[in-house]
C-alpha positions as a Markdown table, in Angstrom:
| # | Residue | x | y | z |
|---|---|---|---|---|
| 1 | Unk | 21.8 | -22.9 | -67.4 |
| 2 | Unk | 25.6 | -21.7 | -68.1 |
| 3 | Unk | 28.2 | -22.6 | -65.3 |
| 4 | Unk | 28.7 | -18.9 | -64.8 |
| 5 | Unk | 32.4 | -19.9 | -63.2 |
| 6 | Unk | 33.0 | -21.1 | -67.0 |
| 7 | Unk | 33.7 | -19.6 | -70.4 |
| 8 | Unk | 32.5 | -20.7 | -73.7 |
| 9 | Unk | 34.3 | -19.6 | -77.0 |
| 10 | Unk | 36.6 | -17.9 | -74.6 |
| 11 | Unk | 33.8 | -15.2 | -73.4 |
| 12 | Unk | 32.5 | -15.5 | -69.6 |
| 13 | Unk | 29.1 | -17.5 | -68.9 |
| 14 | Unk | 28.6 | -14.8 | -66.6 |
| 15 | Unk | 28.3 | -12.1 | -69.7 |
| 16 | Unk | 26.2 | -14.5 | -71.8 |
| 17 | Unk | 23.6 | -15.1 | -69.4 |
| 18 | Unk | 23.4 | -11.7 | -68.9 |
| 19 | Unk | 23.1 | -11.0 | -72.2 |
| 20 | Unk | 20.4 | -14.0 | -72.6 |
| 21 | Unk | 18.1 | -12.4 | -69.8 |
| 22 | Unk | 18.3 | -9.2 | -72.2 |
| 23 | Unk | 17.0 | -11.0 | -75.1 |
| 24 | Unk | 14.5 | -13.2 | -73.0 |
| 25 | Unk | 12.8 | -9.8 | -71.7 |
| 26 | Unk | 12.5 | -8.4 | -75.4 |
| 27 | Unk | 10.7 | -12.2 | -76.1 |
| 28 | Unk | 8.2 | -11.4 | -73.2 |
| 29 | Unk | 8.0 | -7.5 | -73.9 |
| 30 | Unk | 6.7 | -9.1 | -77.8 |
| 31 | Unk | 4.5 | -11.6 | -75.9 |
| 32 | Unk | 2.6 | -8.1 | -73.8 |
| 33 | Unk | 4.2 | -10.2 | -70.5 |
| 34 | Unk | 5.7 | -7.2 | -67.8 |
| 35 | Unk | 5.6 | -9.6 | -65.4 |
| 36 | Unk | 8.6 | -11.7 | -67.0 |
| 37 | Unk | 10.0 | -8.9 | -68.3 |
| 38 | Unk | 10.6 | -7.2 | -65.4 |
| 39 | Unk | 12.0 | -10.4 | -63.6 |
| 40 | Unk | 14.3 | -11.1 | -66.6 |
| 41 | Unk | 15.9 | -7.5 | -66.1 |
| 42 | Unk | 16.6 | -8.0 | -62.6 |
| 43 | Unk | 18.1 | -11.2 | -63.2 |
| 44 | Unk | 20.5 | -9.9 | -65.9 |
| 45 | Unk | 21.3 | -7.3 | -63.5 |
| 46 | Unk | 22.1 | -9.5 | -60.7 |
| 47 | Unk | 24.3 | -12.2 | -62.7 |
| 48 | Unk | 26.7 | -9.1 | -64.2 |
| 49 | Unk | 25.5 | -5.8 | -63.1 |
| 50 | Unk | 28.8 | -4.0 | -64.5 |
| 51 | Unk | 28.2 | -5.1 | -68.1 |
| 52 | Unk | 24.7 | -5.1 | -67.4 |
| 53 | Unk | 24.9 | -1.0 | -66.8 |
| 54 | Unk | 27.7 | -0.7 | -69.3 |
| 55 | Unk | 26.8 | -2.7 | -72.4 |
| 56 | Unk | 23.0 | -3.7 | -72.7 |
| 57 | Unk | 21.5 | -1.4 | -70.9 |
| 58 | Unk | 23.0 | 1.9 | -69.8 |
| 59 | Unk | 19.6 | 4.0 | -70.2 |
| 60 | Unk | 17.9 | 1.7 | -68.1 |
| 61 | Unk | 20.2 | 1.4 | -65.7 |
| 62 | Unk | 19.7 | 5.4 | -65.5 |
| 63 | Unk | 16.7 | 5.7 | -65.4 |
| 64 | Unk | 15.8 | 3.0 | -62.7 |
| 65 | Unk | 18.6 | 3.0 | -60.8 |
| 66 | Unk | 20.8 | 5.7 | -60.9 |
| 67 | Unk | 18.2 | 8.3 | -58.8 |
| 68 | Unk | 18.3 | 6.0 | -56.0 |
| 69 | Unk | 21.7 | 6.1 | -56.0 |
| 70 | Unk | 22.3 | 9.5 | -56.7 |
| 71 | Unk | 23.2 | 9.8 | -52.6 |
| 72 | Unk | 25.8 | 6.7 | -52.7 |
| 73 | Unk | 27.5 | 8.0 | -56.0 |
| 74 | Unk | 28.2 | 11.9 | -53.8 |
| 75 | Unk | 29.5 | 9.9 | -50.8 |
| 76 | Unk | 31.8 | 7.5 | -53.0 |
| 77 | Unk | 33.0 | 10.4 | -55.2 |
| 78 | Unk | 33.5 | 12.1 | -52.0 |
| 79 | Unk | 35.6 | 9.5 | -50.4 |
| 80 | Unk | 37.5 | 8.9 | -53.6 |
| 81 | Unk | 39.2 | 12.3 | -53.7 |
| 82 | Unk | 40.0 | 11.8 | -50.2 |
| 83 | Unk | 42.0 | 9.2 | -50.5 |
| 84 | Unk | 43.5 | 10.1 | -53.9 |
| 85 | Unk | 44.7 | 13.4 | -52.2 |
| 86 | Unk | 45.7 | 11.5 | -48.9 |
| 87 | Unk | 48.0 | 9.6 | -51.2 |
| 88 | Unk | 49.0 | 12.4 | -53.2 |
| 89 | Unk | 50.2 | 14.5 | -49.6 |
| 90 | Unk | 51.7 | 11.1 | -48.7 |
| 91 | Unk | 53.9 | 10.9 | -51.5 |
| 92 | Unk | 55.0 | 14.6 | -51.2 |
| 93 | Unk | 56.2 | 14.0 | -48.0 |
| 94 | Unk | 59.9 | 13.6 | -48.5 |
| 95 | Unk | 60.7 | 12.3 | -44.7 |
| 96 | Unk | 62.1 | 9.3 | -45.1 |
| 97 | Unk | 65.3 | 11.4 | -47.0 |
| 98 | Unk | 66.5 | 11.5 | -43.5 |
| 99 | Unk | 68.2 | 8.4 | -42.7 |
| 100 | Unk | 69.1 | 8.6 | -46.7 |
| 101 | Unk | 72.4 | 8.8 | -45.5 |
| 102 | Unk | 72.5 | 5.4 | -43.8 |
| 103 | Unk | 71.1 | 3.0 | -45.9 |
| 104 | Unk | 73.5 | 5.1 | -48.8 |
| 105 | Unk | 76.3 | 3.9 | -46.8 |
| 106 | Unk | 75.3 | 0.2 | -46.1 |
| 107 | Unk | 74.5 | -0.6 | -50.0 |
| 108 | Unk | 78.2 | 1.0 | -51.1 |
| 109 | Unk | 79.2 | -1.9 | -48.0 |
| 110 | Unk | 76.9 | -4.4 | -49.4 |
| 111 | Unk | 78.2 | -3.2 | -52.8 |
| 112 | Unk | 82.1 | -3.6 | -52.5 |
């Protein structure tokens, strides 16, 4: 097996033996073995689950996974904009302009 903390030809171990766990469940999908199959598509999903979802198998990926996760996505989507907008209000908060003054004064001293 690939060191998956290495690269080889510059490209992460990590994505080929992703990607080699896709091929090697096609093999055993030709050779009428689920069994194999279905063991090769969890592994490729637990070595790189980000490309896994994004490049090999995206329809997979919604059609086993995504309506399990259909609660997890709402909450996270959820707790995104709460932040964002935290941050957003947070940045329109223009309090700090009050001791503006002061440090206006100390960098002209610091200055001359």
């Amino acid at each position: 097996m690939l060191n998956t903390s290495q690269r080889t030809a510059w490209v992460p171990n990590f994505y080929l033996s992703a990607w080699m766990h896709f091929i090697l469940s096609y093999l055993w999908n030709l050779r009428n073995n689920i069994q194999n199959v279905v063991l090769h598509i969890l592994d490729m999903f637990i070595i790189d689950y980000f490309f896994s979802r994004i490049d090999f198998a995206l329809k997979l990926w919604k059609l086993l996974f995504l309506p399990y996760m259909s609660s997890i996505i709402g909450w996270y989507s959820k707790q995104r904009h709460r932040i964002v907008m935290d941050m957003i209000l947070d940045s329109i908060d223009l309090s700090f302009t009050m001791d503006f003054d002061h440090y206006f004064n100390e960098s002209l001293i610091l200055l001359s």
